[in-house]
C-alpha positions in Angstrom: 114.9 93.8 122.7 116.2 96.0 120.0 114.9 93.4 117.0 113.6 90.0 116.2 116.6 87.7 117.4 116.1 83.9 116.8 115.1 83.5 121.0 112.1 85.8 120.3 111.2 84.7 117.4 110.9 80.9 118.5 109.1 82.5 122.0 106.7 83.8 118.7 106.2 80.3 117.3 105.9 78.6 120.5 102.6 80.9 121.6 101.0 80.4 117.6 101.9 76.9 117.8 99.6 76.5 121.1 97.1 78.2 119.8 97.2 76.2 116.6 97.3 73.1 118.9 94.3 74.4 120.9 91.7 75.0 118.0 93.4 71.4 116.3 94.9 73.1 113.1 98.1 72.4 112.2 99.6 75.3 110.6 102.7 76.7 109.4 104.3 79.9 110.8 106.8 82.2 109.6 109.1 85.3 111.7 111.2 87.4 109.1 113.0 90.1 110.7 112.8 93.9 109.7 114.8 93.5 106.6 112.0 90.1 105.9 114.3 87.7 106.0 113.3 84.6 108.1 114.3 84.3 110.9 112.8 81.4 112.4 110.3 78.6 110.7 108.4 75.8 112.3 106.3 73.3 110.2 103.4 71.8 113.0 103.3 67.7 112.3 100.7 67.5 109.7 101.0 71.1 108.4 99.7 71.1 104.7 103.0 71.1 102.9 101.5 74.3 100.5 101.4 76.2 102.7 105.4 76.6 104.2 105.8 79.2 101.3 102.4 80.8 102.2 103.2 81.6 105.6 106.4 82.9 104.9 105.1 84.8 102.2 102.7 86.2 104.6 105.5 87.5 107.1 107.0 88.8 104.0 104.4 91.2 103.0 103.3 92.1 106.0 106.6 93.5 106.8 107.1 95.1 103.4 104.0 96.7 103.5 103.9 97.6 107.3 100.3 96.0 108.2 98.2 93.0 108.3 97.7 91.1 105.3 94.1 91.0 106.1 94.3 94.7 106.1 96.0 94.5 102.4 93.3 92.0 101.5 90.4 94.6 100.5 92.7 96.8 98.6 94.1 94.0 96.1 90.6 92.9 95.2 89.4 93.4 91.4 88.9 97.1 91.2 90.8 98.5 93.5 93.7 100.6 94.0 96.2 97.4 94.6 94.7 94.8 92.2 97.1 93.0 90.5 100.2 93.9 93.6 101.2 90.1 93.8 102.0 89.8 90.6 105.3 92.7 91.2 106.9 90.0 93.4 105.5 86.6 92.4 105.9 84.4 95.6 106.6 86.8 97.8 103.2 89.1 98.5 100.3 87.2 99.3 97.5 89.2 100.6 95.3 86.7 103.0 94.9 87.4 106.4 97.5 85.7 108.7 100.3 87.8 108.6 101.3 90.5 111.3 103.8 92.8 111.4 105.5 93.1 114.6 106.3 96.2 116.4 108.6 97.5 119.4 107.3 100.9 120.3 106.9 102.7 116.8 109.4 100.8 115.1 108.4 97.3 113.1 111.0 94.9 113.9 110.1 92.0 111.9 106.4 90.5 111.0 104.9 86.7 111.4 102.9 84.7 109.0 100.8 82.0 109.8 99.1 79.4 106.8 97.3 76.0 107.3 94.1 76.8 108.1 91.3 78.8 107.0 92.1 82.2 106.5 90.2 82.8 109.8 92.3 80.5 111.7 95.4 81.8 110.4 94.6 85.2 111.7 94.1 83.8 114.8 97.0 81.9 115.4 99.4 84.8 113.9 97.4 87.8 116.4 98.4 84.8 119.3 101.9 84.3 118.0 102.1 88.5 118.0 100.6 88.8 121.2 103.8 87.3 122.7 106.4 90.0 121.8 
C-alpha cells in the first residue's frame, strides 16, 4: 500500500465499527488521507449527530500534528505550551483522545478519528480501527 486508498480506509472503518458494536457505542469514525482530506466516513445507526464533525476533526489533527490526540490533550490544557491551539483552526483541531495517525513504515499516510462515546471509548475504537492497516 503506498497511501490510504478508499479500500483501506473502509477495511479501517469496518474493524472500529466492530469494536464500536462490541462495547455497544455507536460512534462516528473518520480516515483523512496524508494531505487530511477524508477519505472515507461512516455514521454507526444511532451515532450522536455532534459528533460527525468531531471525529473528522479528530483525523484531522491527528494527521496535522503527527500523533494521537490524546497525546495533544495534555499539552493544550490551561498553562501549557499549546493552550489556546484550537482556536488557529476553529473546527478543525480538536484535541480529545480518539484520533490516530496512521503510519506505513516511517511515513504517516493518513490518520482516523473516532467520536460518540466517551473519550475512553473513542480511543478504543480508533487504536482497533488502526490496528487494521
Amino acid at each position: 500500500m503506498s497511501g490510504i486508498t478508499l479500500k483501506s480506509a473502509h477495511r479501517l472503518i469496518e474493524a472500529a465499527s466492530a469494536e464500536a458494536e462490541k462495547i455497544g457505542v455507536p460512534m462516528n469514525i473518520a480516515v483523512v488521507d496524508a494531505g487530511g482530506n477524508l477519505t472515507a466516513f461512516h455514521r454507526q445507526d444511532g451515532a450522536w449527530i455532534g459528533s460527525i464533525a468531531i471525529s473528522q476533526a479528530k483525523a484531522y489533527t491527528a494527521r496535522a500534528f503527527d500523533m494521537p490526540t490524546a497525546d495533544l490533550q495534555p499539552m493544550v490544557q490551561p498553562g501549557q505550551p499549546l493552550y489556546g491551539i484550537e482556536t488557529s483552526d476553529p473546527g478543525h483541531i480538536i484535541a480529545f483522545p480518539g484520533g490516530i495517525p496512521l503510519t506505513q513504515g516511517t511515513e504517516i499516510i493518513g490518520a482516523i478519528g473516532v467520536s460518540g462515546g466517551l473519550v475512553d471509548q473513542d480511543q478504543q475504537v480508533a487504536e482497533a480501527g488502526a490496528a487494521a492497516l
